[in-house]
MITITOR-533564 format. One record per residue (C-alpha): residue in one letter; x, y, z. Coordinates in steps of 0.1 Angstrom, whole numbers, padded with zeros to 4 digits. Example, Ala and Ser with C-alpha at 12.3 -4.5 7.8 and 13.67 -1.06 7.14 Angstrom:
2
R  res     xx     yy     zz
R    A   0123  -0045   0078
R    S   0137  -0011   0071
***
This chain:
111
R  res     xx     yy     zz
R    X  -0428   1023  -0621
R    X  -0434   1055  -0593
R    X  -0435   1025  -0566
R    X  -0406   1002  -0572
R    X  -0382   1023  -0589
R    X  -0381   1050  -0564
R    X  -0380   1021  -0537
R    X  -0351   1005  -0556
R    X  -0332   1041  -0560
R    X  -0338   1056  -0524
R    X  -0326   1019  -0510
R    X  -0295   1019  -0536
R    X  -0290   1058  -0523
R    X  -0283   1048  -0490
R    X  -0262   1021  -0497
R    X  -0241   1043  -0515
R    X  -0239   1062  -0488
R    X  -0227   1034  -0461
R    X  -0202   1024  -0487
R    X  -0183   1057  -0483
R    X  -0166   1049  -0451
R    X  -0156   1012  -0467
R    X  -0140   1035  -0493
R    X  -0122   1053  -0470
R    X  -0110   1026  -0443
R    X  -0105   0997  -0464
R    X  -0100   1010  -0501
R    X  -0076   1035  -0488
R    X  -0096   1061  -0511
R    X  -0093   1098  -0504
R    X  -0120   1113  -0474
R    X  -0128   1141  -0499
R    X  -0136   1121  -0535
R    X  -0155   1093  -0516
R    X  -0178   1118  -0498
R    X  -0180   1139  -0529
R    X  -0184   1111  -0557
R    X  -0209   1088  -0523
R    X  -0230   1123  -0522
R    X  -0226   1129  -0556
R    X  -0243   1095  -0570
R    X  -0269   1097  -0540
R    X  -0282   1130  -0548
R    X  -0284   1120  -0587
R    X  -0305   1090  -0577
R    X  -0331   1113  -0554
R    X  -0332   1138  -0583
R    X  -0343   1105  -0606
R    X  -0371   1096  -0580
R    X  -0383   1133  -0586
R    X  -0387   1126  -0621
R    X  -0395   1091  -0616
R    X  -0428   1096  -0641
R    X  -0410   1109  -0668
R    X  -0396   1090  -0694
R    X  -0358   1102  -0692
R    X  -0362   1081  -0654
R    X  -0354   1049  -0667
R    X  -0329   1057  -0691
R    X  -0313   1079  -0662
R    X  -0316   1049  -0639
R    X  -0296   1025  -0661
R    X  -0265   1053  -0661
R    X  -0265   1052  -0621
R    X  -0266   1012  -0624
R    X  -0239   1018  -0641
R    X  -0219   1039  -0616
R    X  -0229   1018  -0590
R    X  -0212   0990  -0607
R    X  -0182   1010  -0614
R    X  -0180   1015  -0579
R    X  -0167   0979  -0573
R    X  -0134   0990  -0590
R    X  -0132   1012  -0557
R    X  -0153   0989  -0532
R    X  -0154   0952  -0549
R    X  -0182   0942  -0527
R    X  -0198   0970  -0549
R    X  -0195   0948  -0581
R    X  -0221   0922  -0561
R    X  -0238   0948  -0548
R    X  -0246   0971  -0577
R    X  -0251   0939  -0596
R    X  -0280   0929  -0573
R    X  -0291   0965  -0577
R    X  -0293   0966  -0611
R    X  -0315   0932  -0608
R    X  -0340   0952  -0591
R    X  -0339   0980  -0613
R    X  -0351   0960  -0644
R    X  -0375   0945  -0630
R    X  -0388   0977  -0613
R    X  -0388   0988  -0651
R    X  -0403   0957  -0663
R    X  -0434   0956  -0639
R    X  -0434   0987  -0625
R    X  -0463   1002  -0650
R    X  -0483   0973  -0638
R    X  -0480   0974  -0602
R    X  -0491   1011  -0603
R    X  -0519   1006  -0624
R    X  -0529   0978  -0601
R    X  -0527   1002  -0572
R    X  -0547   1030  -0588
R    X  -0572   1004  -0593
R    X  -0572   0988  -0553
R    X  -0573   1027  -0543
R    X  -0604   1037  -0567
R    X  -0624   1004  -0553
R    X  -0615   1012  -0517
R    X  -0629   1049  -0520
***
């Protein structure tokens, strides 16, 4: 789960982030709620990698699927977008435990 979910987060992060300026020029959003809400859910989703071994992770990375989803109401590319995100995220949760273990393994065999 460490490898892909915090692959799939700090990707989704910065695609957050280029969306504020589509919020801005094309939705007609306000400068100060797109930067603050773009930052916002961007820093929430680096504090998840952080905690990405802990159980509250997953959990915690369904409720910014969420937002990022929500932000097609805004952006409607989003709706695609976070859609395609969300994808990732459940199967970063679905095999993630298993690509780790396999790369603890391929690192204890190398050394």
């Amino acid at each position: 789960m460490r490898v892909l979910g915090s692959s799939v987060l700090a990707l989704e992060a910065i695609v957050i982030l280029l969306a504020i300026p589509i919020a801005v020029n094309n939705a007609n959003v306000n400068a100060g709620l797109a930067i603050g809400v773009g930052f916002g859910v961007a820093f929430f989703m680096f504090v998840i990698i952080g905690i990405i071994t802990k159980p509250i992770a997953i959990p915690l990375g369904w409720i910014v699927q969420g937002f990022a989803i929500a932000s097609g109401f805004i952006v409607p590319t989003m709706f695609v977008v976070g859609g395609i995100f969300a994808i990732l995220w459940y199967f970063a949760v679905k095999n993630g435990t298993r690509v780790d273990r396999a790369r603890e393994l391929g690192e204890a065999t190398e050394g």
